[in-house]
PDB file of N, CA, C and O in Angstrom:
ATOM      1  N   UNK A   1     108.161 137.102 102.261  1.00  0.00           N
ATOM      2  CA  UNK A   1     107.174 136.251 101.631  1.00  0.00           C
ATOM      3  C   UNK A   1     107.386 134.808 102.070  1.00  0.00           C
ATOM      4  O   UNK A   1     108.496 134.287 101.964  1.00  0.00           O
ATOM      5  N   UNK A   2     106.429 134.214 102.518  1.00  0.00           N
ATOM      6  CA  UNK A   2     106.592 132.803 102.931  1.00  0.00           C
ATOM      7  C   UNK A   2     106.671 131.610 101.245  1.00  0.00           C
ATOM      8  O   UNK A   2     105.994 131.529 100.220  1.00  0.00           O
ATOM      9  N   UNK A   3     107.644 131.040 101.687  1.00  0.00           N
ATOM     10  CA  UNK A   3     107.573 129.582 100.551  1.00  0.00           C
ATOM     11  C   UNK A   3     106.313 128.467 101.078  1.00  0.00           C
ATOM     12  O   UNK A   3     106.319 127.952 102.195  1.00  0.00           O
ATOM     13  N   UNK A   4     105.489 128.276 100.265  1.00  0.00           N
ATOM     14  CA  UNK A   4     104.716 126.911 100.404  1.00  0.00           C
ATOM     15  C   UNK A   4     104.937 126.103  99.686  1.00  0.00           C
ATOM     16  O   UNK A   4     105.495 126.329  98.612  1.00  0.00           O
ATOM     17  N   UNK A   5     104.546 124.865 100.090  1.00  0.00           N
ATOM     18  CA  UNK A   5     104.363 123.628  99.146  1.00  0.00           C
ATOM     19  C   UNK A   5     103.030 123.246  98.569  1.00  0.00           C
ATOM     20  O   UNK A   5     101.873 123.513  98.893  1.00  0.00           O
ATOM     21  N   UNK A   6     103.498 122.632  97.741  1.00  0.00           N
ATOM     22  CA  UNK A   6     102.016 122.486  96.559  1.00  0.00           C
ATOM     23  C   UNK A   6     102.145 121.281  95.901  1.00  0.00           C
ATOM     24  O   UNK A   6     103.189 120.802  95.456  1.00  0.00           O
ATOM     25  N   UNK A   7     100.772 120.705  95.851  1.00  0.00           N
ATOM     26  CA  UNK A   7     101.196 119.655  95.453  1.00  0.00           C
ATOM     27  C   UNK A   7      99.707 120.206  94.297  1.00  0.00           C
ATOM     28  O   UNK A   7      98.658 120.770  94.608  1.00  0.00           O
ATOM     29  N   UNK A   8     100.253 119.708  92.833  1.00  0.00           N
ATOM     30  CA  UNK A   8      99.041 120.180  91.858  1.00  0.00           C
ATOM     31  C   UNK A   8      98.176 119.014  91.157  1.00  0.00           C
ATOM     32  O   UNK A   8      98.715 118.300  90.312  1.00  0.00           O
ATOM     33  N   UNK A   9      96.816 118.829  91.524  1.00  0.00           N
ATOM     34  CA  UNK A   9      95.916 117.854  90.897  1.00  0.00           C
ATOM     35  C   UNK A   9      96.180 117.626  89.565  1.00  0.00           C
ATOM     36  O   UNK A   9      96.745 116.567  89.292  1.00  0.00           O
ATOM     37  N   UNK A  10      95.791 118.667  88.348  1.00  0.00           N
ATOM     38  CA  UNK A  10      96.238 117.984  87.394  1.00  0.00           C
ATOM     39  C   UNK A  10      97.726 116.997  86.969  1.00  0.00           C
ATOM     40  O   UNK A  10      97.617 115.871  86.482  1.00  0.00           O
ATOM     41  N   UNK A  11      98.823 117.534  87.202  1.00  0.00           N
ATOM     42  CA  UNK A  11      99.921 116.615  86.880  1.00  0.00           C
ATOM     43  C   UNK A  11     100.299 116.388  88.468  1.00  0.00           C
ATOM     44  O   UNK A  11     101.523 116.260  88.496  1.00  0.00           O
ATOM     45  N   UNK A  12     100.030 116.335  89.139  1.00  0.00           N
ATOM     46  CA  UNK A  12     100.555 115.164  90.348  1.00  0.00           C
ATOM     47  C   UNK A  12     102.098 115.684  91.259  1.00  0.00           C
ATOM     48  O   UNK A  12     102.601 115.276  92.305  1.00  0.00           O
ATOM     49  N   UNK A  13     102.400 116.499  90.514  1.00  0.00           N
ATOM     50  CA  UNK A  13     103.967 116.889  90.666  1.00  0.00           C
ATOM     51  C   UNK A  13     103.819 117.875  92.096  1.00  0.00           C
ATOM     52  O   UNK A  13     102.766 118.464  92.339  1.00  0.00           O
ATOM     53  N   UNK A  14     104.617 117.932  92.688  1.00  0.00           N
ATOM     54  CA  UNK A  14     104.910 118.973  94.099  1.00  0.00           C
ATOM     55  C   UNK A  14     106.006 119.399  93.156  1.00  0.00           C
ATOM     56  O   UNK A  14     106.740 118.948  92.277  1.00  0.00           O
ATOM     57  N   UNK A  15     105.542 121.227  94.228  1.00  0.00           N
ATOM     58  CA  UNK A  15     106.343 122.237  94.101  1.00  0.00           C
ATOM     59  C   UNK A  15     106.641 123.361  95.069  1.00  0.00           C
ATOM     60  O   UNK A  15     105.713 123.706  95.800  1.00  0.00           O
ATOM     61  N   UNK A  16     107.758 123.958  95.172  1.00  0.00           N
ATOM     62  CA  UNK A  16     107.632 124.885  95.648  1.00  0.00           C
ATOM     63  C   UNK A  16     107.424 126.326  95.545  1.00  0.00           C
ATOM     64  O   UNK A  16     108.297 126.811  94.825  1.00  0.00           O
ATOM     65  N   UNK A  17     106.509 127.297  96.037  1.00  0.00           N
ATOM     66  CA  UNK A  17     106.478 129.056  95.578  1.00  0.00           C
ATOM     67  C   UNK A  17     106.179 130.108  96.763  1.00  0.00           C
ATOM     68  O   UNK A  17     105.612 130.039  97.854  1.00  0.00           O
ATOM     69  N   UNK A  18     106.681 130.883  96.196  1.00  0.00           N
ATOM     70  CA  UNK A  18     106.727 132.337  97.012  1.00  0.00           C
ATOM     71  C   UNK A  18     105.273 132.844  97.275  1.00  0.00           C
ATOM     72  O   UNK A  18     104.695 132.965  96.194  1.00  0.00           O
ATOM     73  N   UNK A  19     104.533 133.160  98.262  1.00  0.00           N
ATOM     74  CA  UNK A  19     103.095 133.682  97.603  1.00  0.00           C
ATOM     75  C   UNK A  19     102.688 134.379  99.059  1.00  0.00           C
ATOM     76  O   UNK A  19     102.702 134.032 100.240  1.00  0.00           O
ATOM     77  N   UNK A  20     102.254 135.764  98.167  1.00  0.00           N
ATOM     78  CA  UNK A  20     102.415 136.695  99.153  1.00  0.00           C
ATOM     79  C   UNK A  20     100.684 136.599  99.435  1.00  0.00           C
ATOM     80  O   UNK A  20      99.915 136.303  98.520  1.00  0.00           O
ATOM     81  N   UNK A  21     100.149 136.939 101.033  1.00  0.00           N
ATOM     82  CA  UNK A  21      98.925 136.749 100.933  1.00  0.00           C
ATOM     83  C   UNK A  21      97.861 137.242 100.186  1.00  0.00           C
ATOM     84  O   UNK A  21      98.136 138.396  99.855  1.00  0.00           O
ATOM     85  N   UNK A  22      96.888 136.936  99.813  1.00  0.00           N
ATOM     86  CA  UNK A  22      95.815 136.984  99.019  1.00  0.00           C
ATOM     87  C   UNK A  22      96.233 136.419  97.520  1.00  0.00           C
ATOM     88  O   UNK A  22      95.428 136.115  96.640  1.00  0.00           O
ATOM     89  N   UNK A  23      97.489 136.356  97.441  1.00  0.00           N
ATOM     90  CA  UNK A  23      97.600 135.754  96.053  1.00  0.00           C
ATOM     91  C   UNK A  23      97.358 134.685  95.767  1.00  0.00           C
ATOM     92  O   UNK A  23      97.076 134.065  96.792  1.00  0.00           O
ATOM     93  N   UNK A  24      97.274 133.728  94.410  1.00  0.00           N
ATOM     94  CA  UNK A  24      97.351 132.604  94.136  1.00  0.00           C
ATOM     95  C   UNK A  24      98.460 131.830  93.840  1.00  0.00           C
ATOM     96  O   UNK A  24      99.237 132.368  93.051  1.00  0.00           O
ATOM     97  N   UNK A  25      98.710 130.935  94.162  1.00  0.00           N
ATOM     98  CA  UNK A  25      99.568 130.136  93.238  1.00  0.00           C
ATOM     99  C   UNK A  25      99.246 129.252  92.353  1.00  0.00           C
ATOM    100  O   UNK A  25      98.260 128.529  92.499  1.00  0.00           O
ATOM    101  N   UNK A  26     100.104 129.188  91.228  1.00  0.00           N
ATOM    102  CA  UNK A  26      99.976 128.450  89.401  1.00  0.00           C
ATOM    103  C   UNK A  26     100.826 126.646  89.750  1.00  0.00           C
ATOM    104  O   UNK A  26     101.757 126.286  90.470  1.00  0.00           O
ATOM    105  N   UNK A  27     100.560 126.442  89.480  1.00  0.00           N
ATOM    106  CA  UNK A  27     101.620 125.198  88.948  1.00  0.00           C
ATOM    107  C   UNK A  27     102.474 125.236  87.824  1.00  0.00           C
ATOM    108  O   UNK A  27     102.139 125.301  86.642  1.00  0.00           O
ATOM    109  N   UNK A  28     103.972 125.175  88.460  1.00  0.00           N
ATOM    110  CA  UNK A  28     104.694 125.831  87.228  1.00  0.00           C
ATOM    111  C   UNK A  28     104.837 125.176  85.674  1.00  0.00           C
ATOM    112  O   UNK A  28     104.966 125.727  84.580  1.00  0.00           O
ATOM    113  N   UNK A  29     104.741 123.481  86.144  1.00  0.00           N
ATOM    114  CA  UNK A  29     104.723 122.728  85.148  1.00  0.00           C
ATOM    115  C   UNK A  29     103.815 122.302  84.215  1.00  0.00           C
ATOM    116  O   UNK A  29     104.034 121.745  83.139  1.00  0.00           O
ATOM    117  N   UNK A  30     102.404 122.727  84.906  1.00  0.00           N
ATOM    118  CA  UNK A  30     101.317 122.315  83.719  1.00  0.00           C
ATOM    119  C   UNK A  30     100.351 124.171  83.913  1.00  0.00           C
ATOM    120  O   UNK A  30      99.569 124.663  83.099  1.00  0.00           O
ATOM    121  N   UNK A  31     100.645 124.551  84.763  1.00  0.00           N
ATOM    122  CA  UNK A  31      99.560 125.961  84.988  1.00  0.00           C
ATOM    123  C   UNK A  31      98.758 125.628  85.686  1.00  0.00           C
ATOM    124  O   UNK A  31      98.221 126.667  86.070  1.00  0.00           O
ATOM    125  N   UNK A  32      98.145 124.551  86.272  1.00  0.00           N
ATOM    126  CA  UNK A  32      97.041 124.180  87.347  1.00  0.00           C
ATOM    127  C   UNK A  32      96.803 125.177  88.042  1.00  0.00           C
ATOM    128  O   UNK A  32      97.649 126.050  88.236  1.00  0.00           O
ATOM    129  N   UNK A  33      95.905 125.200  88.408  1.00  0.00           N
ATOM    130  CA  UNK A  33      95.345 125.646  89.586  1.00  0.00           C
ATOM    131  C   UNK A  33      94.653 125.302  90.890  1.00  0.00           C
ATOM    132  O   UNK A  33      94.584 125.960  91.929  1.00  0.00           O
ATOM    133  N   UNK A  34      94.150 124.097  90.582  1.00  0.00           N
ATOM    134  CA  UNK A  34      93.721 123.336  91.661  1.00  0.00           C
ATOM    135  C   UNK A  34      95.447 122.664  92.434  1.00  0.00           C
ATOM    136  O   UNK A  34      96.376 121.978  92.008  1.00  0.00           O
ATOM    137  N   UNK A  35      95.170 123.237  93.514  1.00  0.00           N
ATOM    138  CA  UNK A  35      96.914 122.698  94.230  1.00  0.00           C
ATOM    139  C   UNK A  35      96.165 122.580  95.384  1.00  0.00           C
ATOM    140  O   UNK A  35      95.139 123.162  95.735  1.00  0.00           O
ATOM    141  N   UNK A  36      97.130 121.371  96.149  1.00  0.00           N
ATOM    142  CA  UNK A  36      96.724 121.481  97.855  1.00  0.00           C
ATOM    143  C   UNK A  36      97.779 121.657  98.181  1.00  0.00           C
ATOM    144  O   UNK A  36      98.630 121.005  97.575  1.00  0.00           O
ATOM    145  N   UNK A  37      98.264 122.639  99.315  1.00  0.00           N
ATOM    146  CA  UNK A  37      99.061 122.818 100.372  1.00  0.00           C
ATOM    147  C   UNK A  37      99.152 121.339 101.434  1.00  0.00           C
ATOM    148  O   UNK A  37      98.411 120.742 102.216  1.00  0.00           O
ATOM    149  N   UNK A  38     100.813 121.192 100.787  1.00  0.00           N
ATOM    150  CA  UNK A  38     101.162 120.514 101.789  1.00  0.00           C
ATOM    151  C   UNK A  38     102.110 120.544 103.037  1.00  0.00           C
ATOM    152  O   UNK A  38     102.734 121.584 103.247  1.00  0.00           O
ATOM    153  N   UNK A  39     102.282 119.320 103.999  1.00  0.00           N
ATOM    154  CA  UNK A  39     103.043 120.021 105.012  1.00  0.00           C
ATOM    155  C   UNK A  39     104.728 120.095 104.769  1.00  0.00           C
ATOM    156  O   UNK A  39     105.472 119.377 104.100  1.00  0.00           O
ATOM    157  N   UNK A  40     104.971 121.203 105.554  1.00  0.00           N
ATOM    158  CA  UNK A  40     106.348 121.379 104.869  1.00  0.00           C
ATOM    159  C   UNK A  40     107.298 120.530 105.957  1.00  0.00           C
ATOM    160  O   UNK A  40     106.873 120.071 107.017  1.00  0.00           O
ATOM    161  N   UNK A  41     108.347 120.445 105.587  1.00  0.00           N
ATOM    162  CA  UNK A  41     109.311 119.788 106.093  1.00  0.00           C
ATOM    163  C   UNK A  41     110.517 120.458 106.780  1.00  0.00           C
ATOM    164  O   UNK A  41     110.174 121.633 106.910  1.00  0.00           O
ATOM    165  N   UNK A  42     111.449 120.343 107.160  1.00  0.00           N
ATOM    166  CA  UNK A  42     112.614 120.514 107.353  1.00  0.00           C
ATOM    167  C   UNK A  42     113.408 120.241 108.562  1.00  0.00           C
ATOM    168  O   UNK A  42     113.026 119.890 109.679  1.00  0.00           O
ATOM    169  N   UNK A  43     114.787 120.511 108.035  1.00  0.00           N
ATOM    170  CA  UNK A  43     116.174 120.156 108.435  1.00  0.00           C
ATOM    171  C   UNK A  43     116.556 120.043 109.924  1.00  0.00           C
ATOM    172  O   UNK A  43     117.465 120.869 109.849  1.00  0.00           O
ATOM    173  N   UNK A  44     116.572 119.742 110.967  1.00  0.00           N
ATOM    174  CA  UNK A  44     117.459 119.891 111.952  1.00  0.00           C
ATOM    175  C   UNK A  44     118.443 119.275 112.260  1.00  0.00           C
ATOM    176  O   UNK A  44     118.270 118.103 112.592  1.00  0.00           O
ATOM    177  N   UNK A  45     120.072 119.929 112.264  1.00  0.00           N
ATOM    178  CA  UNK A  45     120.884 119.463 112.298  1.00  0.00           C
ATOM    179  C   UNK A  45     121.784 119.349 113.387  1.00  0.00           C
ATOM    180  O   UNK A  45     121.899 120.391 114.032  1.00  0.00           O
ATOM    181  N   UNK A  46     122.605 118.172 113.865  1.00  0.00           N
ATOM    182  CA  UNK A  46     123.645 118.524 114.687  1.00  0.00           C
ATOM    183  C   UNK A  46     124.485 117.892 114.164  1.00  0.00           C
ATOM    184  O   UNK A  46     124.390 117.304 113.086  1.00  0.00           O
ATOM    185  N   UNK A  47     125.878 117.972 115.243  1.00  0.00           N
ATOM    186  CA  UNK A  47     126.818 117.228 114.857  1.00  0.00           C
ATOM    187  C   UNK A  47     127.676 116.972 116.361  1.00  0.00           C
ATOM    188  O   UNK A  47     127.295 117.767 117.219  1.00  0.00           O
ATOM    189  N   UNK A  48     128.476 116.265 116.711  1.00  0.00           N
ATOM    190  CA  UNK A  48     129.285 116.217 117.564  1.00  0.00           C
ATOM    191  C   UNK A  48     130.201 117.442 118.583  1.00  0.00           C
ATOM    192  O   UNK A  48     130.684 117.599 119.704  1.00  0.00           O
ATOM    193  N   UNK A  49     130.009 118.128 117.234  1.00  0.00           N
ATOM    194  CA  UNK A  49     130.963 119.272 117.508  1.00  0.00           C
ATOM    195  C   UNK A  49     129.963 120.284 118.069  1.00  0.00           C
ATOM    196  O   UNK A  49     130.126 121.106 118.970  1.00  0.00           O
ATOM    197  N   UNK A  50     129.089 120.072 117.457  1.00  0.00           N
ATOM    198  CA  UNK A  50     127.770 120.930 117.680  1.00  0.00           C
ATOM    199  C   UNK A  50     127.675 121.456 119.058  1.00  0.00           C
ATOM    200  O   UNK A  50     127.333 120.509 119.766  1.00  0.00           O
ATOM    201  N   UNK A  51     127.813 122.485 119.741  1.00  0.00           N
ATOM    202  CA  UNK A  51     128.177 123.401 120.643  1.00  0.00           C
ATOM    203  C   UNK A  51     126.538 122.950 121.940  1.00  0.00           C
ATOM    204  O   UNK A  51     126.496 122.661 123.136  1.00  0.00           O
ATOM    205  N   UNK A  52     125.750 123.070 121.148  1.00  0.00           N
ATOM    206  CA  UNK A  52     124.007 123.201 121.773  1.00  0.00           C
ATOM    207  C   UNK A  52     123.495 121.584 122.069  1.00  0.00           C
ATOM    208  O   UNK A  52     122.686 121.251 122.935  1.00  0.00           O
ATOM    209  N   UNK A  53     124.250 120.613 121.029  1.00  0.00           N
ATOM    210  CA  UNK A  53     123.779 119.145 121.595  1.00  0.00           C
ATOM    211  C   UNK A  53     124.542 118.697 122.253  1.00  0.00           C
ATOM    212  O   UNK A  53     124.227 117.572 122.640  1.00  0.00           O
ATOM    213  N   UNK A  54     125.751 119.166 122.704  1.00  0.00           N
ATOM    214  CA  UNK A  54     126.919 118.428 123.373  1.00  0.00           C
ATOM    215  C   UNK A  54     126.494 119.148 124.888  1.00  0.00           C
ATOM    216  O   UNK A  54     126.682 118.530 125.936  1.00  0.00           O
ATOM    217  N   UNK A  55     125.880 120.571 124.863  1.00  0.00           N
ATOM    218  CA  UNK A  55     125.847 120.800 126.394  1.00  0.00           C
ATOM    219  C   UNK A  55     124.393 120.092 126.449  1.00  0.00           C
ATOM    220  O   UNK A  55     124.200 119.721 127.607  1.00  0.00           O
ATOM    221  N   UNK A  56     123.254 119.759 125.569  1.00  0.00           N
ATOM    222  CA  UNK A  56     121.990 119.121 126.091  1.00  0.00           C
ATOM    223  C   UNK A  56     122.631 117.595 126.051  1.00  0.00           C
ATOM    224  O   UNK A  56     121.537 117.093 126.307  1.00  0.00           O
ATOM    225  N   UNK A  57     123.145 116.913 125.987  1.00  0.00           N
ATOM    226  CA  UNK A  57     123.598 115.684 126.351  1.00  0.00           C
ATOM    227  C   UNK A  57     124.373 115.712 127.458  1.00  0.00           C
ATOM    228  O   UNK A  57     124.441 114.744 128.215  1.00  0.00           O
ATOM    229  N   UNK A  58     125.054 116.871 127.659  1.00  0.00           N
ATOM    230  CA  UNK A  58     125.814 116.774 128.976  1.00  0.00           C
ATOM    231  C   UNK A  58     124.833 117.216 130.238  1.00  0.00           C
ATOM    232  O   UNK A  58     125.017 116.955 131.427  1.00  0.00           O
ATOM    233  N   UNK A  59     123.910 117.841 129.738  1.00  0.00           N
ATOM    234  CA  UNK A  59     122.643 117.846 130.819  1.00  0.00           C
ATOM    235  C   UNK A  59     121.847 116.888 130.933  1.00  0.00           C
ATOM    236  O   UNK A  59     121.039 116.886 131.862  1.00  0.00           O
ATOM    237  N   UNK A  60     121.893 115.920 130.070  1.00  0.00           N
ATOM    238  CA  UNK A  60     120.865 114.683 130.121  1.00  0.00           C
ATOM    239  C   UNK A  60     120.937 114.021 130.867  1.00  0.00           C
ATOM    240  O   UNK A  60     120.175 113.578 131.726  1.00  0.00           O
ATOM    241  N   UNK A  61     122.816 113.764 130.334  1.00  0.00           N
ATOM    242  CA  UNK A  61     123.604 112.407 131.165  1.00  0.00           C
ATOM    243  C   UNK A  61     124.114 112.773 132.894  1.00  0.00           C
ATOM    244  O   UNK A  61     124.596 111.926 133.646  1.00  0.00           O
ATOM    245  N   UNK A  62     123.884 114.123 133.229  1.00  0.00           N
ATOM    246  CA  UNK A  62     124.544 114.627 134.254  1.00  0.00           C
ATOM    247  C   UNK A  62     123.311 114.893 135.246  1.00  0.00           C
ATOM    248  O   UNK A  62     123.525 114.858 136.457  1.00  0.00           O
ATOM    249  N   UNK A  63     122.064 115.151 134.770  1.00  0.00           N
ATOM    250  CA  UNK A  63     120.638 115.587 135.517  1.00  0.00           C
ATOM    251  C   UNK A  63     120.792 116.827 136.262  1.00  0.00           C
ATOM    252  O   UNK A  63     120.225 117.150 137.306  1.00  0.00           O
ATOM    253  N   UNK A  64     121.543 117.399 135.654  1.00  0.00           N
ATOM    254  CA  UNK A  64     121.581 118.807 136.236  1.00  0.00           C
ATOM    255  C   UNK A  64     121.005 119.873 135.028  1.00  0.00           C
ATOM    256  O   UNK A  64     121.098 119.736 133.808  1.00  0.00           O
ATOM    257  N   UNK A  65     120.361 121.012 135.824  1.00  0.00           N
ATOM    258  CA  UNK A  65     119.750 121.722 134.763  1.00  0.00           C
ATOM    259  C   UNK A  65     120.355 122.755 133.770  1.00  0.00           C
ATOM    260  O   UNK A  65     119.897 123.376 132.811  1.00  0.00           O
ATOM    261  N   UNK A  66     121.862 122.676 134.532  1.00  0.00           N
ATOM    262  CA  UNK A  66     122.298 123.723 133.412  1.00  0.00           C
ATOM    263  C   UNK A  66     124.104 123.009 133.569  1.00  0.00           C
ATOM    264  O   UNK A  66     124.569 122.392 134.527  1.00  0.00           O
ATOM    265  N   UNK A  67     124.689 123.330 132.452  1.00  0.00           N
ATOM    266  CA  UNK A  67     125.924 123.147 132.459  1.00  0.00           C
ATOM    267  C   UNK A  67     126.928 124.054 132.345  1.00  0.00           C
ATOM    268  O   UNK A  67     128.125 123.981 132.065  1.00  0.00           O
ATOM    269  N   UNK A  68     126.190 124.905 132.617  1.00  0.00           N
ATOM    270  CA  UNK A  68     127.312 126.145 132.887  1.00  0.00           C
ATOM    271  C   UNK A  68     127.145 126.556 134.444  1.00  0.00           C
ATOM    272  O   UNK A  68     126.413 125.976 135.245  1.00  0.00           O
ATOM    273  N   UNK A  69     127.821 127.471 134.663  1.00  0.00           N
ATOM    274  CA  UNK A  69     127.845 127.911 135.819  1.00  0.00           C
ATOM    275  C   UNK A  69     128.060 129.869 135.766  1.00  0.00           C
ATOM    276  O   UNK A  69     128.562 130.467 134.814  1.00  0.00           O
ATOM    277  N   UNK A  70     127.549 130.501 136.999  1.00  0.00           N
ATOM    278  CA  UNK A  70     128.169 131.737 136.148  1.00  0.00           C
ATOM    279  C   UNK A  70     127.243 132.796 136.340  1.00  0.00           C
ATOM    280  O   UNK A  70     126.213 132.417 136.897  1.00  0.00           O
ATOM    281  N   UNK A  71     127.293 134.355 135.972  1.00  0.00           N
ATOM    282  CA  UNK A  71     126.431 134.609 136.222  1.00  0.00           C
ATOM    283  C   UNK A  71     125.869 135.983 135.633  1.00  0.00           C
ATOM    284  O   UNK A  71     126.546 136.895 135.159  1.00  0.00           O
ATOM    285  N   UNK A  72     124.614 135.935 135.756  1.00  0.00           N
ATOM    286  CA  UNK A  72     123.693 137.162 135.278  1.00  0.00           C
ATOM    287  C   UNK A  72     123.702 137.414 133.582  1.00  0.00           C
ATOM    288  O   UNK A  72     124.139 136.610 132.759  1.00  0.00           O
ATOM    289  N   UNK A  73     123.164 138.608 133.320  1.00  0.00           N
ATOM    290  CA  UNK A  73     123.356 137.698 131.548  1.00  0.00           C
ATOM    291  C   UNK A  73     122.349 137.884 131.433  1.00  0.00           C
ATOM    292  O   UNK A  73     121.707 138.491 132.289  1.00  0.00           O
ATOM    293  N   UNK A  74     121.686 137.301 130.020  1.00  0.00           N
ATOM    294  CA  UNK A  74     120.087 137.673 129.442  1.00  0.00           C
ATOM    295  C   UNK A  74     119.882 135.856 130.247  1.00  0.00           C
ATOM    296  O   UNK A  74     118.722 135.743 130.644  1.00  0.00           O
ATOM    297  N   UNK A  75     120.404 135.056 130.415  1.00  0.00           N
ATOM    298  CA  UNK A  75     119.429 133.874 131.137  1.00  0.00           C
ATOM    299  C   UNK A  75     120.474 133.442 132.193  1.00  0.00           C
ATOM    300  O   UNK A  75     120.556 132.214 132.190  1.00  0.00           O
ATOM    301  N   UNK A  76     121.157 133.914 132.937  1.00  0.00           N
ATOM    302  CA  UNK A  76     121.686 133.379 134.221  1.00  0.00           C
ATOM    303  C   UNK A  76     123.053 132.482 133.569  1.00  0.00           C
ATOM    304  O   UNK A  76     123.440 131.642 134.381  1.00  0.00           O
ATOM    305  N   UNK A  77     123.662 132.495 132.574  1.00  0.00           N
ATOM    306  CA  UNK A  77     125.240 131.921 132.543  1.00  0.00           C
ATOM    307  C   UNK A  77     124.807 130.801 131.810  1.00  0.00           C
ATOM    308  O   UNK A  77     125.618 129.920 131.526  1.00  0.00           O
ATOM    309  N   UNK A  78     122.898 130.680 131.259  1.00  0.00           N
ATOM    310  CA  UNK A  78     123.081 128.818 131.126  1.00  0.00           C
ATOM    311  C   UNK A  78     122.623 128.542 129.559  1.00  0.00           C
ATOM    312  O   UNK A  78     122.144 127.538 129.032  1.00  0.00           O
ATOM    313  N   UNK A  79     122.907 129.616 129.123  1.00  0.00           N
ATOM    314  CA  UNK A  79     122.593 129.942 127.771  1.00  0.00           C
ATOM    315  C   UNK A  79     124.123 129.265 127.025  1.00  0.00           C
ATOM    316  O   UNK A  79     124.100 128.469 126.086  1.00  0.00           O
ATOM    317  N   UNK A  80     125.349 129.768 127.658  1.00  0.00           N
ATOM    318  CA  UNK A  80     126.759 129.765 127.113  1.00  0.00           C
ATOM    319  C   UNK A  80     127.295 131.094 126.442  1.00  0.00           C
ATOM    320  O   UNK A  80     128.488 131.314 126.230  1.00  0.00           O
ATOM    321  N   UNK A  81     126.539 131.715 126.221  1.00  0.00           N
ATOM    322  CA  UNK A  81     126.865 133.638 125.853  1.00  0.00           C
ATOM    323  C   UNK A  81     128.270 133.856 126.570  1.00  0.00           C
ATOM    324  O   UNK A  81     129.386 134.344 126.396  1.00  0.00           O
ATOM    325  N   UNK A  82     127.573 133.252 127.383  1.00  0.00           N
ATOM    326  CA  UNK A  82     129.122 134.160 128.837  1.00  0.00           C
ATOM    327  C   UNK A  82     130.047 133.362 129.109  1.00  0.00           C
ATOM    328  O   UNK A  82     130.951 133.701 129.873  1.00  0.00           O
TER     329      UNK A  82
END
């Protein structure tokens, strides 16, 4: 079931709910029904240590297309699998 966001006309408040298609969603805090779908947001994270931004920075700073070397595999060694 996908989560949407909702933002509900009568009390103003955003929320989030589960809503499987064809269903409706309520507003949990007043019961509304008039809601608009809004856009959702989220997270992307790295960190230093972070395995996937340290080899795309080492491809940035280096202009080479892959930083591995190596071979065969589901993408040629440049994934890091191998």
């Amino acid at each position: 079931m996908p989560i949407y966001e909702y933002r509900c006309a009568k009390c103003d408040r955003s929320f989030e709910a589960f809503v499987r298609p064809g269903d409706a969603a309520e507003c949990p805090h007043c019961h509304g029904s008039k809601l608009t779908r809004e856009m959702s947001t989220f997270a992307a994270r790295g960190s230093s240590g972070d395995g996937a931004a340290a080899v795309a920075s080492a491809m940035a700073n280096s202009g080479t297309s892959s930083g591995f070397s190596g071979g065969g595999g589901c993408c040629g060694g440049g994934c890091g699998c191998h």
